[in-house]
C-alpha positions as CSV (number, residue, x, y, z in Angstrom):
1,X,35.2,-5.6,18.7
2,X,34.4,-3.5,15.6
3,X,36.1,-3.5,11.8
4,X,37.8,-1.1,10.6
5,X,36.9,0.1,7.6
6,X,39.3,-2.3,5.2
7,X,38.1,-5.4,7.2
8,X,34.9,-4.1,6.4
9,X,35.5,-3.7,2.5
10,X,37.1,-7.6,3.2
11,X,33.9,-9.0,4.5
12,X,31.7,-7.1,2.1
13,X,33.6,-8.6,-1.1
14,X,33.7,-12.4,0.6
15,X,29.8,-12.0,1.1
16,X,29.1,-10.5,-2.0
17,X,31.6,-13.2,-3.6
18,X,29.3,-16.1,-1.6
19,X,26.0,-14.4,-3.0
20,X,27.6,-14.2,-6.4
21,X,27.4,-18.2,-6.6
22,X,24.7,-19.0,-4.3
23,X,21.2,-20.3,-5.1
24,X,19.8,-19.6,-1.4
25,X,19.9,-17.4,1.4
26,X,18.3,-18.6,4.6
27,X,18.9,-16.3,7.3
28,X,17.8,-16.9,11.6
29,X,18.1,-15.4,14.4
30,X,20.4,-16.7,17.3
31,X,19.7,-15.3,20.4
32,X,20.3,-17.2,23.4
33,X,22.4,-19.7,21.2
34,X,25.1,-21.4,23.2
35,X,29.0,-21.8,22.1
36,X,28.7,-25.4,21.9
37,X,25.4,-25.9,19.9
38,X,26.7,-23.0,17.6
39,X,30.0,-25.6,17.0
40,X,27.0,-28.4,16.1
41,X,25.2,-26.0,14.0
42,X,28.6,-24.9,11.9
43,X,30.1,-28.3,11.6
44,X,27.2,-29.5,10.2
45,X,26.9,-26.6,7.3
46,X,30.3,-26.7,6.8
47,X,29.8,-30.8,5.8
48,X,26.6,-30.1,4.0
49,X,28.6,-27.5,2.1
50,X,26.8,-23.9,3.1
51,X,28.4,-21.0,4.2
52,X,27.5,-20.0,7.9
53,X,28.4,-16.6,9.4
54,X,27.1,-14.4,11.8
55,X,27.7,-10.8,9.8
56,X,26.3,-7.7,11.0
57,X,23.4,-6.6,8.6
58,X,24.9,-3.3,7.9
59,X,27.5,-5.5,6.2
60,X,24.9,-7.5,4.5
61,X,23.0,-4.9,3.1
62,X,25.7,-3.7,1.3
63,X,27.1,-6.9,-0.3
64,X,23.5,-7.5,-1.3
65,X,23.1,-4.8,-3.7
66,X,22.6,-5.9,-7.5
67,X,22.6,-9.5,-6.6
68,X,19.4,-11.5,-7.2
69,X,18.8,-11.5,-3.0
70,X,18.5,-7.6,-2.9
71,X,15.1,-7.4,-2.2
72,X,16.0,-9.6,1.3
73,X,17.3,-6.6,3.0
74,X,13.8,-5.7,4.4
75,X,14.1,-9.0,6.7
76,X,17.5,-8.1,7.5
77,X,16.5,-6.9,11.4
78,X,17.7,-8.3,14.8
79,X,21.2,-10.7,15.6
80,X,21.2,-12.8,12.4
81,X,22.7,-15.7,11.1
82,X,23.2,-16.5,7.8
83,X,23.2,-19.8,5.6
84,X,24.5,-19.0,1.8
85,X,24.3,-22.2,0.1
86,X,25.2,-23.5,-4.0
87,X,22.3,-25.8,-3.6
88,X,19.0,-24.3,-3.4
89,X,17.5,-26.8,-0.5
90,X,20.8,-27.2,1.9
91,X,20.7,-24.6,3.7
92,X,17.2,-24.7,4.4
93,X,17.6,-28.1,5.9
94,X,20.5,-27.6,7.8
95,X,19.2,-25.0,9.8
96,X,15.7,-26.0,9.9
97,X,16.8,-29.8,11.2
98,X,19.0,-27.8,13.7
99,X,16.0,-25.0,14.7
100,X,14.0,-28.8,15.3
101,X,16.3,-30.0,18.0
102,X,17.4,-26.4,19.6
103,X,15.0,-24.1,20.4
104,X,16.9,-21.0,20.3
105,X,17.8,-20.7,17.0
106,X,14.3,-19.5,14.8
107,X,14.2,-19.0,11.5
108,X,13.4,-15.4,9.9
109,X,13.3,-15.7,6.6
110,X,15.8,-16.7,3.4
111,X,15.7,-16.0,-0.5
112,X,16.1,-17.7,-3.6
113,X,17.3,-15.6,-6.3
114,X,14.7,-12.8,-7.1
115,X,12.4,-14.6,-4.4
116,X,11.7,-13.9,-1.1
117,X,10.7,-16.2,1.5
118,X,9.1,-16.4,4.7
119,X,9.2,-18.6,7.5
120,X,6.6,-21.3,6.3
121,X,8.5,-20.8,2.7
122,X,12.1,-21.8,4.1
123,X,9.9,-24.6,5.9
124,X,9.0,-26.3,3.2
125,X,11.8,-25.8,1.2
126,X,13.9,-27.7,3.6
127,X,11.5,-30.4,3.5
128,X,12.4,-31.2,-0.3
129,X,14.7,-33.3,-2.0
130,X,17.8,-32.5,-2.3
131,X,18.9,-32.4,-6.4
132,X,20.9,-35.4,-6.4
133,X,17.8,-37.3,-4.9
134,X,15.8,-36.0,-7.7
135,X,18.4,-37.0,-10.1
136,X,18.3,-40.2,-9.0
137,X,14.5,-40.4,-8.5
138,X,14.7,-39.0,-12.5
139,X,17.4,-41.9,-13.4
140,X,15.3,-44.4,-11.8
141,X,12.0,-43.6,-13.8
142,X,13.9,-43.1,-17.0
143,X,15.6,-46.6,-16.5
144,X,12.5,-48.5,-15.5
145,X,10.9,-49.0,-19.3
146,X,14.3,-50.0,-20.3
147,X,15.0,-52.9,-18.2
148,X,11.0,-53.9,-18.3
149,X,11.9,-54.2,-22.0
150,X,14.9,-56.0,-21.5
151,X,12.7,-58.5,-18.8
152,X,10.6,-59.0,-21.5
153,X,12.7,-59.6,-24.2
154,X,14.7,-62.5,-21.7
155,X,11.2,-64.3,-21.2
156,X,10.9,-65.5,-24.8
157,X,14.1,-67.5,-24.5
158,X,13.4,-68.3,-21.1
159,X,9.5,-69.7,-21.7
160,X,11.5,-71.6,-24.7
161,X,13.9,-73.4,-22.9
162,X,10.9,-74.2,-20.2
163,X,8.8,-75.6,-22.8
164,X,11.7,-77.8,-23.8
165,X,12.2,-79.2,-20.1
166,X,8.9,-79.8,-19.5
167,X,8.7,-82.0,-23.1
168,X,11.6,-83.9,-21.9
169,X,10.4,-84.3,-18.4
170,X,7.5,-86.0,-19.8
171,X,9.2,-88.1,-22.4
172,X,11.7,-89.3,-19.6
173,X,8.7,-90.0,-17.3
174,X,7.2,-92.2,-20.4
């Protein structure tokens, strides 16, 4: 069933509002894909937070213009679909854990903004951390000479009051 041409203008301004806030574009090509693995594949972005249509690239192409991604519609070939995500890793991993599991779905391509990316790029994108585990990778290094200094700090009391048992051990044991 085709759009007419305001549904058209519709879908065109919600991908180009997407694009607007979105740190990646990671786009794949479904063919073969059946109804209930595409369920599994959209339920899954739409808990990981990324947007997941299947747009015609016609469409696309045009909501792409002047945002950072432009330079994407050379990949833009074939029955795509597409994973717009706030996060610059998330949609890389969602449909790269799913493309593990089901072999119909294969990754074409994606972009980060004013950054293409192939295959192998989206790859090994997917296999970083997300940001909030290298915040808390970051947290955990920053805290670390703290609360060695605090350990250390607790040890002079500590050796103290250890020094003081042992002297009374041995005065009680005389």
């Amino acid at each position: 069933m085709s759009l007419n041409r305001e549904e058209k203008a519709v879908v065109i301004e919600e991908v180009a509002a997407e694009l607007a806030k979105a740190q990646s574009v990671i786009i794949a090509e479904y063919r073969g894909l059946d109804v209930a693995s595409a369920t599994v594949l959209r339920k899954t972005a739409r808990e990981s937070g990324v947007y997941l249509r299947v747009l015609k690239n016609t469409l696309v192409r045009r909501a792409i213009v002047g945002t950072p991604f432009e330079e994407l519609s050379a990949q833009l070939t074939g029955p795509l679909i597409y994973g717009i995500s706030t996060d610059p890793v998330e949609a890389a991993k969602v449909l790269a854990t799913f493309a593990k599991t089901n072999d119909k779905l294969v990754i074409k391509g994606g972009a980060l903004p004013n950054n293409i990316l192939s295959q192998d790029g989206v790859k090994a994108l997917a296999t970083m951390p997300s940001r909030e585990e290298l915040l808390s990778k970051l947290l955990g290094t920053m805290q670390a000479p703290i609360a060695q200094f605090v350990r250390t700090l607790n040890e002079v009391p500590t050796k103290f009051v250890r020094g003081l048992a042992a002297v009374r051990d041995q005065k009680e044991a005389a």
